[in-house]
C-alpha positions in Angstrom: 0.0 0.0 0.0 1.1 3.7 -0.3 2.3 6.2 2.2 2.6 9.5 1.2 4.8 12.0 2.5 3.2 15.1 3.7 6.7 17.3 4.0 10.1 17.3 5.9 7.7 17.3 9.4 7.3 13.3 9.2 3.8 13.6 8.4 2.5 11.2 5.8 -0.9 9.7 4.5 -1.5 5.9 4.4 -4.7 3.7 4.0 -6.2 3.0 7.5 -6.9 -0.6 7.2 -9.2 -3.5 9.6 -5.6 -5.1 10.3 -4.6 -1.3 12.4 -7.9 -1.3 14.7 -5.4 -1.3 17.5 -3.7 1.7 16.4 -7.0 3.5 15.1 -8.8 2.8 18.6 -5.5 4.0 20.6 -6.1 7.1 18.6 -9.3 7.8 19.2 -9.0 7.2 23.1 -6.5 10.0 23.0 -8.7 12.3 21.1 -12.5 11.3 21.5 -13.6 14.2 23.2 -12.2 16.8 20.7 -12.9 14.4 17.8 -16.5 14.0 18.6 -17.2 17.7 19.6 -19.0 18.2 16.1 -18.9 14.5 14.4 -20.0 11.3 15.1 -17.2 9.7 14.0 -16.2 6.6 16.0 -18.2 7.3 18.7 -19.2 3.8 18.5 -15.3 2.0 18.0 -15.1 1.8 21.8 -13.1 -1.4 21.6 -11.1 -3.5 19.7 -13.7 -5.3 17.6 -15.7 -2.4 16.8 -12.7 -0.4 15.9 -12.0 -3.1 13.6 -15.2 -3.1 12.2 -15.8 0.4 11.5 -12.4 0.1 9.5 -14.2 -3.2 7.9 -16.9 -1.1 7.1 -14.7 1.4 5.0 -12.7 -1.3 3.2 -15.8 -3.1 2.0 -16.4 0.6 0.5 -12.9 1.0 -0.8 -13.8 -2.9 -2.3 -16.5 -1.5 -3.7 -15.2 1.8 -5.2 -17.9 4.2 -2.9 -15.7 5.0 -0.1 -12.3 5.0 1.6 -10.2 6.0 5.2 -7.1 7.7 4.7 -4.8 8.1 8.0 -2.4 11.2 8.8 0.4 9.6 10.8 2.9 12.0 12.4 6.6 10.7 13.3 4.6 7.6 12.7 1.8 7.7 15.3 -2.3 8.1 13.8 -3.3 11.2 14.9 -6.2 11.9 12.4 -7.8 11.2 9.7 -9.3 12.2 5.9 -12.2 10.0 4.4 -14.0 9.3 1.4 -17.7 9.7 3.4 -18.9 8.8 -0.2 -17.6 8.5 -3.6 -19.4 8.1 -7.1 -16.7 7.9 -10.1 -20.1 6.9 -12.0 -21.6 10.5 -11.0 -18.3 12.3 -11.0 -19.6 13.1 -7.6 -17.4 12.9 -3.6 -18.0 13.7 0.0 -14.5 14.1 1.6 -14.1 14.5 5.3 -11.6 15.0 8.6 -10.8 14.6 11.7 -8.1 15.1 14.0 -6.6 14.4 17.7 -5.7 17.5 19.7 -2.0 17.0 19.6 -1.8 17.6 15.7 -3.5 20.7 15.7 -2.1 23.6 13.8 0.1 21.7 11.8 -2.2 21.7 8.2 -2.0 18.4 8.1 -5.9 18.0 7.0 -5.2 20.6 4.3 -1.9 18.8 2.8 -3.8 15.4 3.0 -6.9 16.4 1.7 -4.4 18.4 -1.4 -3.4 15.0 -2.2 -6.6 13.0 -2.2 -8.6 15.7 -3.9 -5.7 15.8 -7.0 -6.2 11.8 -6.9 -9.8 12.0 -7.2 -9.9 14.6 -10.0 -6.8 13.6 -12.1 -6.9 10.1 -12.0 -10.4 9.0 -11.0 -12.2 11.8 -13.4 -14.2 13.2 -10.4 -15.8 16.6 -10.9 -17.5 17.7 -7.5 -16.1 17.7 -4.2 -18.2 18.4 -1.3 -17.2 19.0 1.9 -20.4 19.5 4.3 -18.9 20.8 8.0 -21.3 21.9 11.0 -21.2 26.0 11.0 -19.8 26.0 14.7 -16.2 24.1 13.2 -14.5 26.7 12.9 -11.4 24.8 11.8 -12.9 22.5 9.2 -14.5 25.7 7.7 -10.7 27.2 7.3 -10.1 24.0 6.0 -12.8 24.3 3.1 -11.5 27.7 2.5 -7.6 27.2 2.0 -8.3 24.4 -0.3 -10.4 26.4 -2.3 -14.0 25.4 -2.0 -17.1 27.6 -2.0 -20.1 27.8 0.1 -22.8 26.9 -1.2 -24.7 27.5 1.7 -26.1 26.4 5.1 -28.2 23.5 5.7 -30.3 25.0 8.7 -30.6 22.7 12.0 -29.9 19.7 9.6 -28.0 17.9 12.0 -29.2 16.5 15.0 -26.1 16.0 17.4 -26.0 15.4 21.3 -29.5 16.9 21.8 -29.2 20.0 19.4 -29.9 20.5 15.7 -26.9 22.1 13.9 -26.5 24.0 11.2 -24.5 22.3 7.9 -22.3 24.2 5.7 -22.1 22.5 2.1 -18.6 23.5 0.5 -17.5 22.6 -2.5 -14.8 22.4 -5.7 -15.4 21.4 -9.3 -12.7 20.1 -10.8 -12.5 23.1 -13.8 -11.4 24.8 -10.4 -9.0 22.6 -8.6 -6.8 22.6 -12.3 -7.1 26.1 -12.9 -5.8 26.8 -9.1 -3.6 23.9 -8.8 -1.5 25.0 -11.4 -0.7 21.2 -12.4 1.7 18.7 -11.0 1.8 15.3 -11.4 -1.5 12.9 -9.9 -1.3 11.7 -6.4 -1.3 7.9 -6.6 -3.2 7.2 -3.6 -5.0 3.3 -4.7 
């Protein structure tokens, strides 16, 4: 499988795979609380066997071409994340999504990985539309959205029901006209 260096700091992007539950569930012990502050995601991977099978879950969609989990590893520890939430080469059509432990903060790492998988998606898998849909009060995520590019397409009012209150959901987005034209080039990002 790949890894993919993210720059002279150590960080790198590699498949997140069933066989690393151990690793993946370490990682979200250390960062549940500021993980799960405005996503879901892996509330329910409290142990080893459903932190295995939530990675399951996403290799059966990388199998099956409709999904994928990417890991950002730092000096080579997990400490986040980037996902194919969905993804539609028929359609031309992706969700990509983050998150990230407290400790790798600060550091761009979701915008460096998401660089790569978005360039993948485009230039070799002949995706036009990324969408990037964030809760308005992720402040961070939004930044994200905005240094790679993407525009707002608007706000999803109280569309999300988390932890007792309906949120408001920002839908971001990049069209593949856009990401060349901005990119500049370069070569794909062989990511598969």
């Amino acid at each position: 499988m790949y890894a993919r260096s993210l720059g002279a700091d150590g960080a790198e992007l590699r498949p997140l795979e069933p066989w690393q539950a151990a690793d993946f569930l370490a990682h979200l012990e250390r960062g549940r609380a500021h993980i799960n502050r405005h996503i879901a995601f892996g509330t329910n991977a409290t142990d080893l066997p459903s932190a295995r099978a939530l990675l399951q879950t996403y290799a059966e969609k990388r199998a099956s071409d409709s999904g994928s989990l990417h890991g950002l590893w730092l000096d080579g520890r997990l400490v986040g994340g980037l996902l194919f939430r969905t993804f539609d080469e028929q359609a031309g059509n992706c969700e990509l999504g983050c998150w990230l432990e407290p400790a790798a903060v600060g550091r761009g790492l979701v915008t460096r990985g998401a660089r790569v998988l978005i360039d993948w998606a485009v230039r070799e898998r002949g995706i036009h539309r990324v969408e990037w849909l964030v809760s308005s009060e992720n402040t961070a995520s939004v930044r994200v959205a905005q240094r790679l590019g993407m525009r707002r397409e608007g706000v999803l009012r109280e569309s999300y029901p988390y932890r007792g209150v309906r949120h408001d959901m920002e839908v971001w987005s990049l069209l593949a006209p856009e990401w060349r034209l901005n990119d500049g080039g370069g070569e794909p990002a062989a990511v598969r």
